[in-house]
C-alpha positions as CSV (number, residue, x, y, z in Angstrom):
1,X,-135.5,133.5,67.0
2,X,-133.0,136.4,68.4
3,X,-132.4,137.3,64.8
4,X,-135.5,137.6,63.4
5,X,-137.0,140.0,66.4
6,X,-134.3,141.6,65.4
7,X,-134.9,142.0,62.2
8,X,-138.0,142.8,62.7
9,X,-137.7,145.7,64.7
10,X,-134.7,147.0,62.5
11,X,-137.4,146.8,59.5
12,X,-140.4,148.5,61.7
13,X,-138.5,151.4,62.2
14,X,-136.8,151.7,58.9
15,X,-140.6,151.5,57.1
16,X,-141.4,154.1,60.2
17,X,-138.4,157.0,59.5
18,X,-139.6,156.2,55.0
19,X,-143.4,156.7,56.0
20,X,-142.6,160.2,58.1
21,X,-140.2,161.3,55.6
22,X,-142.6,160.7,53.0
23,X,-140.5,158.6,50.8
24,X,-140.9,156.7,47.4
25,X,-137.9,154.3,48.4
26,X,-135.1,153.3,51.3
27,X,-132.1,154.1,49.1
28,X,-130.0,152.9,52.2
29,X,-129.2,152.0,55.7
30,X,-126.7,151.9,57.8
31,X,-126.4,149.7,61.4
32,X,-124.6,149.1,64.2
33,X,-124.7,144.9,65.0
34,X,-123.7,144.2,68.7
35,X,-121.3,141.4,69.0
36,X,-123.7,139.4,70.7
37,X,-126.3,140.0,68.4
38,X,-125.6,136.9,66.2
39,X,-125.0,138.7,63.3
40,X,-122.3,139.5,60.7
41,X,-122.5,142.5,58.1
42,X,-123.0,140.0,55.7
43,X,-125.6,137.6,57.2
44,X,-127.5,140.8,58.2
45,X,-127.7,141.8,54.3
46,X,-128.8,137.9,53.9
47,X,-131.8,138.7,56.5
48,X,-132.4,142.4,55.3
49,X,-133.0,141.1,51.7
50,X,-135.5,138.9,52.5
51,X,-137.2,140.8,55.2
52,X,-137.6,143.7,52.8
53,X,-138.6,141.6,50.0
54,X,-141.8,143.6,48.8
55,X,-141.5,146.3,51.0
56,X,-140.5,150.2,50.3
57,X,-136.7,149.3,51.8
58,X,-136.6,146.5,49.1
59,X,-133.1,146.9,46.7
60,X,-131.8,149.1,49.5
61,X,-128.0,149.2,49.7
62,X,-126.9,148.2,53.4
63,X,-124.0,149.5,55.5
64,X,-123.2,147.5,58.7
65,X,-120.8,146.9,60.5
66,X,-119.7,145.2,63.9
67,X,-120.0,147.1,66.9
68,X,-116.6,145.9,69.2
69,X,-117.9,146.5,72.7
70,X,-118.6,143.0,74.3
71,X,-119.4,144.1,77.2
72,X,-122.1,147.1,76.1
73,X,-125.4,147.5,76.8
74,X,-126.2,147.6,73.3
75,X,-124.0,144.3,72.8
76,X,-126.8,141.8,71.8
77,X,-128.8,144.8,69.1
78,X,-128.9,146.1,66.0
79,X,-128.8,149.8,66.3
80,X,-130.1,152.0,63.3
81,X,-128.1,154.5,62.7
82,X,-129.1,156.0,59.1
83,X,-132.2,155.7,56.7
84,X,-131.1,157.4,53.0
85,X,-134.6,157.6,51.4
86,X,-135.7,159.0,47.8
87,X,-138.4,161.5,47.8
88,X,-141.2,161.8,44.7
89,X,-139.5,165.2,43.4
90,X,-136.3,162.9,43.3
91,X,-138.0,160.3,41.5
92,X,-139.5,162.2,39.0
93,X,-136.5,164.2,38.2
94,X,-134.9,161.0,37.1
């Protein structure tokens, strides 16, 4: 259950900083995971690909990596540290 409010809120504010930035796509992100957040940079992929399945973060590369303080406040979250989007003049240079 921890992981998917997780998850969750990681996705909300990814589709949030894509909407205001007025993208086309999520190119990539990049996260901080707690320790104590039950996830490894590889089971977060696992859970990022499904919970962006159909959304404008779908097929977006993912960066994350383990966060080593225990015994931080931020310990048992996901921390979003970087949205990479693709704007339309981007997209249409292609």
């Amino acid at each position: 259950m921890h992981e998917q409010a997780l998850m969750r809120d990681v996705m909300r504010k990814v589709e949030q900083v894509a909407v205001d930035g007025g993208a086309v796509r999520v190119v990539r992100i990049s996260v901080r995971l707690g320790p104590l957040s039950h996830f490894t940079p590889e089971h977060f992929r696992e859970h990022f690909v499904d919970a962006s399945r159909g959304t404008i973060a779908e097929g977006a590369e993912v960066d994350a990596a383990i966060d080593g303080e225990i015994t931080g406040e931020l310990a048992r979250d996901v921390v979003l540290e970087d949205v990479e989007i693709e704007l339309p003049e981007t997209a249409a240079a292609r």
